[in-house]
Each structure stands twice: as structure tokens, then as C-alpha cells.
N, C-alpha and C positions, 0 to 999 in steps of 0.2 A: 598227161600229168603224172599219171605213173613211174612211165617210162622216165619221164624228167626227175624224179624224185632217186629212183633208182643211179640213174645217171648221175646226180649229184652225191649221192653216198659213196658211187667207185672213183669220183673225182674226175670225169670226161666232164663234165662244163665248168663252167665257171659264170654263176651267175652274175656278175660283176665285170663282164669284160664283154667280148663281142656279143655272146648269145645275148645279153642283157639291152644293149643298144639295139640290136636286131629286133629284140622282140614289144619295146617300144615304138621302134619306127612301126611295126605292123602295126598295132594298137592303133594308135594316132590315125595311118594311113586306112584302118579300115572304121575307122569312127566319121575323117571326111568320105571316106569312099560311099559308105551307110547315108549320110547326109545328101552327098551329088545322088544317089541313084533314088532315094526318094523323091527329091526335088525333080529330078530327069521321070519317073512315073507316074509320080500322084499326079492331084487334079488343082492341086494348092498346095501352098504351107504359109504359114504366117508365125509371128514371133514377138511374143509380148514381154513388157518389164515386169517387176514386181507391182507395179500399179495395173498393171495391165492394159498398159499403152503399145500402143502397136509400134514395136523396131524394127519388124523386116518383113513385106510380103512379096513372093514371087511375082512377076508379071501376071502367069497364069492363073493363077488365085482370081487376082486384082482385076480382072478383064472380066471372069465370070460374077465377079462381085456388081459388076456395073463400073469400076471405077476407070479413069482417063489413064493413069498413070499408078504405077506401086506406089510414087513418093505422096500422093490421095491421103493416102491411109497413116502414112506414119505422126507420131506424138498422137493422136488421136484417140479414147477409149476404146476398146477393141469391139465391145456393142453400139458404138457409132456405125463401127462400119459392117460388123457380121450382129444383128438382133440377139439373135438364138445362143450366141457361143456361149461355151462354158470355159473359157479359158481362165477367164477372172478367178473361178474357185480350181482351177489346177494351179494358178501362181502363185494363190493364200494359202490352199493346205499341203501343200507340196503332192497330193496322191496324182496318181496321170487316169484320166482316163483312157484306157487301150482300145475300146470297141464302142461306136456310140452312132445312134444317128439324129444329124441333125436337117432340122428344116429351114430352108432359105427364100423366102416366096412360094412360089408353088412346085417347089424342087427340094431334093429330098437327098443331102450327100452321106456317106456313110465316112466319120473323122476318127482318128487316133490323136490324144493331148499326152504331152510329158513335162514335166516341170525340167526349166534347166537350173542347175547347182552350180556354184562355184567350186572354188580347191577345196575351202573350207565344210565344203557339203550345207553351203546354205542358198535354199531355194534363190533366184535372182530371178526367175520370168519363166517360159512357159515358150513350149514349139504345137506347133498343130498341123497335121499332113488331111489331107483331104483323098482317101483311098481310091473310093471310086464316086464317079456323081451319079451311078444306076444301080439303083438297091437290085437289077436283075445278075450282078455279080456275086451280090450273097445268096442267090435265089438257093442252092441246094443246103447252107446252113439255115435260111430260116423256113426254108421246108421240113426241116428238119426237127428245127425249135417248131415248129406249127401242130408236127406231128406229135410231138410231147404231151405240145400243150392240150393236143385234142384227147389223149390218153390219159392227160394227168384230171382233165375235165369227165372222162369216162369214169376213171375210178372212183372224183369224187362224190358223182350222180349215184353209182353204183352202193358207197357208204354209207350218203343220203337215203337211201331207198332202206338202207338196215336199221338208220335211226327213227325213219317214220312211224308215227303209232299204228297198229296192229287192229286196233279195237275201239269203238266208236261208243256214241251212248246209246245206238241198239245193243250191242252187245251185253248195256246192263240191262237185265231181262226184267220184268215186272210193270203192274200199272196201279199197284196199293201206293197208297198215300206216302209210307216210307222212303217208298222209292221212288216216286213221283215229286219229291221233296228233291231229293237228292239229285234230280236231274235237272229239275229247275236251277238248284242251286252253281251246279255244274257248268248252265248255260251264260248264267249271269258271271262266274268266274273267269268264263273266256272273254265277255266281253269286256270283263276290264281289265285285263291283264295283269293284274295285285297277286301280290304272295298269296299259296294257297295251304292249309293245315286241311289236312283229310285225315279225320280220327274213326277207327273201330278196330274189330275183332280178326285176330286173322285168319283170314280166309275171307273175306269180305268183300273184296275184289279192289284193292284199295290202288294198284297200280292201275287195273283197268278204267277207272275213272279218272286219273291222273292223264292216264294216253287219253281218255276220249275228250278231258277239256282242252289239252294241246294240239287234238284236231279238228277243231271247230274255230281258234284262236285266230289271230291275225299272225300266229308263227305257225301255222299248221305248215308251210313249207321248209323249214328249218328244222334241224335237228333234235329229236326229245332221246334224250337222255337217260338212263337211269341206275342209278348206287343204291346196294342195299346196304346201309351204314353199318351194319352188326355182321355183315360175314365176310369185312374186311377188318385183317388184323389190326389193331391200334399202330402199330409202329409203317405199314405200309398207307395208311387210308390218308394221310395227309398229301402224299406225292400221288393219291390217285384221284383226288379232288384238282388239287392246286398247282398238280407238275410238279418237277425237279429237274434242276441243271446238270451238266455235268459233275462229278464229283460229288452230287451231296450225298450219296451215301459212302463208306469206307468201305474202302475194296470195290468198288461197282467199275466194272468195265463201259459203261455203256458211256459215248464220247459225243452222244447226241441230247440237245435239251428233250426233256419228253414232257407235252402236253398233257392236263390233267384235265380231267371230266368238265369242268367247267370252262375251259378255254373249248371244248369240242362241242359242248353246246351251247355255246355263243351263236346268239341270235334267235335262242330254238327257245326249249324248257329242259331244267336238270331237277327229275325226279327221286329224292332222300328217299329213300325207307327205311323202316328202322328210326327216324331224326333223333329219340329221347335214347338210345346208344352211340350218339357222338361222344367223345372226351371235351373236357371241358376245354382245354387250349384250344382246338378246332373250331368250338363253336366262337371262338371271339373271331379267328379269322373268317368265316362263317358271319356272321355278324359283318364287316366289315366288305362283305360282298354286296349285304342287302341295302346296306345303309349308303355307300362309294360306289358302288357296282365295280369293284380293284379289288388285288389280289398280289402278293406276292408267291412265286412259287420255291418250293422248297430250295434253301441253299445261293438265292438270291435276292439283291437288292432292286433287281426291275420290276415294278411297276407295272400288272397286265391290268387293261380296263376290257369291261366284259360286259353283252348288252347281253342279260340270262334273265329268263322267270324261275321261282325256284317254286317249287311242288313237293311240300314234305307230307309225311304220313306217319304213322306212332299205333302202336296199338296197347301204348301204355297211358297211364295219366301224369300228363307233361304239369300240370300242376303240382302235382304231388311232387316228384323230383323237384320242382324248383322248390317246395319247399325245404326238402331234403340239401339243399344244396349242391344236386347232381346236374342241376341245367340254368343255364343261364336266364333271369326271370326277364332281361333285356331284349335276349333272343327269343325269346315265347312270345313277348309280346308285337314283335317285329312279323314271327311267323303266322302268330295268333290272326292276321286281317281280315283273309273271308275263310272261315272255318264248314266243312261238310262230314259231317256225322253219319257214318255207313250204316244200317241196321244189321244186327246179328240175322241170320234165316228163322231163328228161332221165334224171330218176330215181325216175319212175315211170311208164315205160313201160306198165306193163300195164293203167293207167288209161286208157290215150290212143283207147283204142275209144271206150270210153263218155264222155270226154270228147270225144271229136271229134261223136260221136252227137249228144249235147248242142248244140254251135256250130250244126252243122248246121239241126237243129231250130229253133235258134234265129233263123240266119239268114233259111232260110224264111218265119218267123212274120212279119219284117221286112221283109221286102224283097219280100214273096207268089209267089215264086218257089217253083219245085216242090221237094220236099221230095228229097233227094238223099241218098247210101250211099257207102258207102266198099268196094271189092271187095277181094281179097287183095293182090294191086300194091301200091293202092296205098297200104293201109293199111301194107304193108313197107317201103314206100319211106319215108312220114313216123314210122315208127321209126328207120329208118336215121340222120336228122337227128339234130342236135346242137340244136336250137331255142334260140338265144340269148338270143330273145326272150319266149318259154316260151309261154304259154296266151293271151299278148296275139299274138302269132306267128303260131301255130297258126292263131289268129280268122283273121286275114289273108290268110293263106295260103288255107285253107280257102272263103272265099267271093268270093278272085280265081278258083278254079278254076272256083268254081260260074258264075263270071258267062262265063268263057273255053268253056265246053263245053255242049252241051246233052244230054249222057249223063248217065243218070239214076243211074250208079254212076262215081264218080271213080276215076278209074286210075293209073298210076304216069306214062305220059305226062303229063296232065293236071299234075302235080304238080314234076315234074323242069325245066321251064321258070323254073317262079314260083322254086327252089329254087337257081336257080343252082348247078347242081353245076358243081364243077369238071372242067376239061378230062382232067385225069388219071383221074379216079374215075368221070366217067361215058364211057359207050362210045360208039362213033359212029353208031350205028343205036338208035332207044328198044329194037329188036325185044332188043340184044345187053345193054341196060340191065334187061330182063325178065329174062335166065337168070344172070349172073352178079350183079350189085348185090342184086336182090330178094332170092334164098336168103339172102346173108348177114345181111340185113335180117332176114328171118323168122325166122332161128335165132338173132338178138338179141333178137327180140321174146320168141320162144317162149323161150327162155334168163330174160329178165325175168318174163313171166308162172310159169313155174313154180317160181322161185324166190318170187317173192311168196306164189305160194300155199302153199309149201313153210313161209316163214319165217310167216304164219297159224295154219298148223296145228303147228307144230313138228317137223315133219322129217317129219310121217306122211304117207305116201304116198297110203293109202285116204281121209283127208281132203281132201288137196291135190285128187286126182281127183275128188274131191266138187266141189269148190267149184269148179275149172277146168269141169266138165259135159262129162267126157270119161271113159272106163275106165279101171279100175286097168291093163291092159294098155298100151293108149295111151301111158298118161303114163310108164310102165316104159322103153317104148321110146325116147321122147322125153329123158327123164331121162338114158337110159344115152349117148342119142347126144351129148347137150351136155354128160356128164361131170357128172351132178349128184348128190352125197348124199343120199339119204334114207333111212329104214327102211322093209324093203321087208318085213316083216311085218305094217305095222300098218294 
């Protein structure tokens, strides 16, 4: 074409005289030549009106078809004589299908459809070639498509595996009524599969219970999700919920639609954190997820439907805001359906053995470091604490001492550093920090513990000492010294 162009600008053709004639007759002669040699290879061809009546089918066709003669077939609807064809929608929408396979009894031919057009370029009917009748001639392209498919099925086993929860409701550690609350509640959330509002403090473990009701669920095979709403910027957090098309943001190269968290955990659970730090415009789309299970994504008018459970958490008062005007009081009460209340650690002291037990353990497993105890110090000392930070705290705390000490049991030294106590409350020697902080410590602790076990058993004494693993005398004296109620016959 080049060469032609060039050629025309120094005036050697002349597009208008023989070359021009010449290069028609080719055209035409390789348009029938194209025709004869399909017809001379394939397995078929057939040819339909705009009604999609059949005008012309080869003999060959016509013989594998079942039929006596080609002329069988003609005026006829073209699913009279071929079931399966799509020809009918290549002569309505003018598209061709190029690659297709179609089935014909118990035979299986691989077709090419093209719409045929007049001068006018207006569709008039439809041709159809029949390539081969043994899908073993595409064998190395759909070996091919086969092996994709098993790779595109790898990676997305592979995805799956990153979106499954981590954490179960053993991993919420405790057996006080707090939290024994909260895992009943936990349990009954999965079975119904309803919005779920998880409110407390943070540190509190608020995602971990999020995963572990997603893994008990009837989506525990499906992807769980999770956005923490406030450490994405306002101007991004909507295309990372909801997607965006191309083009919706200005300047953005990226020429592919990109799905947003919610279309990724379709089918699964998409757990909010942060929920009382969305913007208000968000929360109506937001809204509109819970209420339609739909969603538009950023920059577009399509319509995505999404079978999602959604799992929010806050560890502010979503009340309050609404009253402030900062949260929608629509969407609170949409989120509000089965609500679970975390306990701060502060208020469940008599957990914090076996929860600290647990870090520990954990630590270790991580970090391969020797596996480390907690002695009386200094387990008295980290009850003393008011832990602001609760079980995210705790973690911290707990494995700056391991890295600070190489005692194989952490002590209240160990611990009153990391802790920053104040000048007034701690003493000037650790030695003067052992006799007076600790006791008070320990009679908070023990104060905690036997009231949990107290409010267990219902006030009975011989239970409570059961479950404490200590005598009924014991706890008697313990009881009497912290000024505790119980029935002391039962």
C-alpha cells in the first residue's frame, strides 16, 4: 500500500485505468475463489435470508444433516432443519459469529456465521461454514484454552486461600461471662446470616470476631474481606469499595474496569472498620447495597448486583454521630440488626492469664524465641493496668519485655518500664514496687476472678471453687477478705 501511494504521488499508476480494473477483477475473483474453497473444504455451508430461511445449503451439509436432497431444506426456518443454530441472531444483529461450537445430536461440529450485506451495507441474511466435524482438530487450541483455564482456576484457589479468615472463635480467648456472651452471640450471627454491628474499644479484637463469624457461616468458603474505612483517603475510598471504570478519574491511565471490595467479596463477607468514619455520600451508596444488594461503580451507569454480608465495627458511639448529623440514622439502623459488644480487658480481668498465655505462645511461634511465663509480680502488675489499648496493648507490651529480658518468667520489673508508671504510684526502688503496688494488684485480680466465677455459678460458693481449682475453704477466706457475697451453703 505504501508503495502504491508513493507510486501515485510520482504519477506511474493511474488509479483510474488499467491498475484500477485489474485490481477489481482480483477482489471479486478472490472473494468467489474464498467462497469455492470453503465450500470445496468445510464440512457444510448453509445460507439464510433475513428471516432466517434457509437459501442455499451444499449437498454436503445436507447429507450430514439427514436430509434427501439440499432443496429439503430451503424456504424452511433454518431451526427446522439445524436445532442448535445461531444463525437467526447473526442475520438480526448483523455481528458474525467466527469461532463456535455447535451440537447436532450426538455430534459436536466446530461453525464460523457471517452476516451477508448488500451494496448499501444493510444486513440481508447470514452464511455458515461448518470447519470441521471433529473437535480432535482444535485439540492443541483447546489444550490450550484447557491449560488457562486450569491456571486461571489455580490462581483463583490460590486468592481464595488469602481471603479466608485466619482466626476462629478459639482464638477469642476467655471463659468469663463477657466473653462467653460474645461468642454465643457470635454463633447465633452466623447462623443467620443478618448484618452484623460489632461495637468496642480498640484493641478489642473486633476484626477477629468478624473473621471467626465468617468462618462458621454458610459463606465460610467464600471470600471475607476487609476495609478499614478511616485509613483510606476520602477521595480514594469510594472506587475501593464500589470499583471504577475506565476514565473516572482525570488523568488515570488505567484502561481496565477495576473491581471494588465489594464486588471481590461477592458471595463471601466485606468487613467495614472504622463504619462511624465513612462520608456521608458513601454511606447512602452504602445503604443501597444493604437494602438492593446493587451498586453502581464509580463513573458508571451499570448496575452490579452483589450477594455480600456486610460486617461493620466502630469503636465510636454511632448514636451519637447520628445525632450530630455525621451518620446516617437510616443506615445505623439497617447496620444496627444483630449488634455484639466487645468487653474492654479491663473488664475482664480474670481472662488476662490465659489471654496473656495465649500472646505469649504466640509470640514465640513467631519470632522462635523461647517460649516465656508469666510469675505472680508480674502477672499483678499487668492487672493493676488500666490497658487503653486492650489486647492490641497487651500484645506489645507483652513481647517488648520478651525481647528486653532473657528470664524465662516475666516479672513485674520487666513490665513497670515498658508501663510507664507514674512517679507518684510507682515507688523508688522496683524492690518497694513488689510489697506495696503488687498486693493491691493481686487483690484486684483475685477480687475479679472470684466474682466471675461467683457471677457463673450464681452466687454458689462450692461451684465458684470448682471452677477457680481451689477449696471451698480457700475461696471462703478469700471471699470474706475482699468483702464478697456468696451462699456459703451451697
Amino acid at each position: 500500500m505504501v508503495a502504491q501511494l508513493k507510486a501515485k504521488r510520482a504519477g506511474t499508476i493511474d488509479l483510474t485505468g488499467e491498475f484500477y480494473r485489474n485490481s477489481v477483477a482480483i477482489h471479486e475473483r478472490a472473494i468467489r475463489s474464498l467462497f469455492d474453497q470453503l465450500d470445496t473444504f468445510c464440512e457444510g455451508a448453509i445460507a439464510v435470508d433475513r428471516e432466517a430461511r434457509v437459501v442455499w445449503i451444499n449437498e454436503k451439509y445436507a447429507e450430514t444433516l439427514g436430509l434427501k436432497c439440499p432443496d429439503d431444506a430451503l424456504g424452511r426456518d433454518v431451526e427446522d432443519v439445524i436445532p442448535n443454530s445461531l444463525m437467526r441472531q447473526v442475520a438480526e444483529t448483523g455481528r458474525a459469529i467466527l469461532l463456535d461450537i455447535m451440537e447436532f445430536g450426538n455430534r459436536a461440529f466446530v461453525v464460523t456465521r457471517v452476516p451477508i450485506k448488500d451494496d448499501e451495507n444493510q444486513v440481508i441474511g447470514a452464511i455458515g461454514f461448518v470447519l470441521y466435524d471433529r473437535l480432535q482438530h482444535l485439540r492443541p487450541i483447546v489444550d490450550k484454552f484447557a491449560h488457562l483455564q486450569a491456571e486461571l482456576a489455580k490462581a483463583r484457589r490460590s486468592l481464595a486461600e488469602h481471603r479466608r479468615p485466619r482466626y476462629s472463635l478459639a482464638n477469642y480467648v476467655g471463659t468469663g461471662p463477657a466473653i462467653s456472651e460474645v461468642k454465643r452471640l457470635a454463633r447465633r450471627a452466623a447462623e443467620l446470616d443478618a448484618t452484623v454491628l460489632i461495637l468496642g474499644e480498640t484493641g478489642t479484637g473486633k476484626e477477629l470476631v468478624a473473621q471467626a463469624i465468617h468462618g462458621i457461616s454458610a459463606r465460610a468458603r467464600q471470600p471475607f474481606v476487609a476495609v478499614n474505612v478511616a485509613a483510606i483517603p476520602e477521595a480514594l475510598l469510594e472506587s475501593e469499595l464500589f470499583g471504577a471504570v475506565p476514565g473516572a478519574f482525570t488523568g488515570a491511565t488505567d484502561r481496565k474496569e477495576r473491581d471494588g471490595k465489594l464486588k471481590v467479596a461477592d458471595g463471601g463477607s466485606l468487613f467495614l472498620d472504622e463504619i462511624g468514619d465513612m462520608p456521608l455520600p458513601l454511606q447512602a451508596k452504602l445503604l443501597r447495597v444493604l437494602q438492593e444488594r446493587e451498586f453502581e461503580p464509580l463513573g458508571s451507569n451499570k448496575v452490579v448486583h452483589v450477594d455480600v454480608r456486610i460486617v461493620a465495627a466502630t469503636n465510636i458511639d454511632l448514636q451519637e454521630r447520628v445525632a450530630k448529623g455525621l451518620f446516617r440514622s437510616d443506615l445505623y439502623h439497617r447496620l444496627n440488626v444483630l449488634t455484639i459488644k466487645l468487653p474492654s480487658l479491663r473488664d475482664t480481668l480474670s481472662d488476662l492469664p490465659a489471654i496473656a498465655d495465649t500472646i505469649l505462645e504466640q509470640i514465640s511461634a513467631r519470632t522462635g524465641h523461647a517460649l516465656r511465663s508469666l510469675d505472680p509480680g508480674g502477672l499483678g502488675l499487668l492487672c493493676a493496668h488500666r490497658w487503653p489499648g486492650n489486647i492490641r496493648e497487651l500484645s506489645n507490651v507483652l513481647e517488648r519485655a520478651m525481647m528486653l529480658t532473657d528470664s524465662p518468667r516475666l516479672r513485674a520489673e520487666d513490665f513497670a518500664p515498658i508501663l510507664s508508671l507514674p512517679a507518684e504510684a510507682a515507688p523508688a526502688s522496683l524492690a518497694g514496687l513488689g510489697v506495696r503496688r503488687l498486693r493491691d494488684a493481686m487483690n484486684e485480680f483475685e477480687r475479679s476472678a472470684l466474682q466471675a466465677a461467683l457471677a457463673v455459678s450464681h452466687g454458689r460458693a462450692a461451684a465458684a471453687a470448682q471452677a477457680l481449682g481451689i477449696s471451698r475453704a480457700t475461696f471462703y477466706k478469700k471471699a470474706a477478705k475482699l468483702g464478697l457475697k456468696f451462699e456459703a451453703g451451697s
